[in-house]
C-alpha positions in Angstrom: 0.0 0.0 0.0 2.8 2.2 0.6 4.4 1.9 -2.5 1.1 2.8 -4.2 1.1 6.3 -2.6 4.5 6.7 -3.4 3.3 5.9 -7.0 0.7 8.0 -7.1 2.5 11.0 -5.5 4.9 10.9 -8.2 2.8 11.2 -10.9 0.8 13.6 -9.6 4.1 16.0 -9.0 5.4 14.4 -13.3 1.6 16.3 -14.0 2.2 19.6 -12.0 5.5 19.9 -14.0 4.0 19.0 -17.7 2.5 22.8 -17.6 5.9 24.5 -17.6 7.7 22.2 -19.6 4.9 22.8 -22.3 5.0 26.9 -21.9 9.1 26.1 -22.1 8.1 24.5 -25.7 5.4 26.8 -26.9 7.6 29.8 -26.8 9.7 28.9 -30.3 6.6 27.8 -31.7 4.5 31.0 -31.0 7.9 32.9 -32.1 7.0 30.9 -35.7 3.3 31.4 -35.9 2.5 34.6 -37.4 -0.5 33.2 -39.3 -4.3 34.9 -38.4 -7.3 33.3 -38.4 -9.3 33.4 -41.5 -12.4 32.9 -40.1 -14.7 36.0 -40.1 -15.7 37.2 -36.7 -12.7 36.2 -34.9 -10.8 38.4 -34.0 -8.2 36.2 -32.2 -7.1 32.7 -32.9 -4.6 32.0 -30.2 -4.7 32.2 -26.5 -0.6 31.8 -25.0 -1.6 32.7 -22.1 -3.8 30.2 -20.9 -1.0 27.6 -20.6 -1.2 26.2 -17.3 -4.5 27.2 -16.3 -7.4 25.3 -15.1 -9.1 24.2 -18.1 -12.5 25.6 -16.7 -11.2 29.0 -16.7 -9.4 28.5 -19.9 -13.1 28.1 -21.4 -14.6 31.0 -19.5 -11.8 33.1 -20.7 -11.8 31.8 -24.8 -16.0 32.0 -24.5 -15.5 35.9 -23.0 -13.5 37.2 -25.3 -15.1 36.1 -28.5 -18.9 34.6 -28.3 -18.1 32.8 -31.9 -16.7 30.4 -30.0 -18.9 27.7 -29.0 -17.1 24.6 -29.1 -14.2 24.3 -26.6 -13.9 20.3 -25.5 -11.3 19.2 -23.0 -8.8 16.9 -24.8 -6.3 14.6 -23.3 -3.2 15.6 -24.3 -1.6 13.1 -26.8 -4.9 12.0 -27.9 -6.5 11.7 -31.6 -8.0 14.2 -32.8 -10.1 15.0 -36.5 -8.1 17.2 -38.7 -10.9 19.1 -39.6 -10.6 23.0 -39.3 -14.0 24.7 -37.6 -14.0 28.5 -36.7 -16.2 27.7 -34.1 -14.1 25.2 -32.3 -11.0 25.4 -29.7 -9.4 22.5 -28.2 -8.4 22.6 -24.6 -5.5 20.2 -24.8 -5.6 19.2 -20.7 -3.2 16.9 -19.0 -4.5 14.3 -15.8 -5.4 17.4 -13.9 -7.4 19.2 -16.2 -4.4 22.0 -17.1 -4.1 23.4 -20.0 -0.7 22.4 -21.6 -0.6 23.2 -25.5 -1.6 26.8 -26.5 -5.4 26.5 -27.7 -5.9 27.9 -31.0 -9.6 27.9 -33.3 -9.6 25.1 -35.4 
């Protein structure tokens, strides 16, 4: 039994660190990304800041700040995904904690 807390301790402290080794990541990529969204209405298509952030405020913050978004599921990061492009849609990519930990982006 003691092992199995040790177990779970550890991967809960390997989660709290996945956050800020993601923002670590996402820094060269926003540096690349200078596209804008083409879809009309939107005014912004990526949301940097909401790395590491609860996912339920990420969605409270994404729905505020642009009501043409009414699609924002909670994704396990790593997991498949369509490849179909939707300016409606942003996807919360969340780790076991339910932390944001790729920038969300419409699509």
């Amino acid at each position: 039994m003691e092992k199995l807390a040790y177990v779970v301790a550890l991967l809960l402290l390997a989660s709290l660190f996945q956050p800020l080794t993601a923002r670590d990541l996402e820094i060269n990529v926003l540096q690349l990304d200078v596209s804008q969204s083409d879809c009309p209405g939107v005014t912004k298509d990526t949301w940097p800041e909401l790395l590491g952030v609860p996912a339920t405020l990420a969605r409270q913050t994404i729905q505020n700040e642009n009501s043409n978004i009414t699609n924002v599921p909670s994704i396990l990061n790593g997991s498949p995904v369509t490849t179909d492009f939707r300016c409606d849609r942003v996807r919360l990519f969340v780790n076991v904690l339910d932390f944001v930990v790729q920038t969300p982006r419409v699509g």
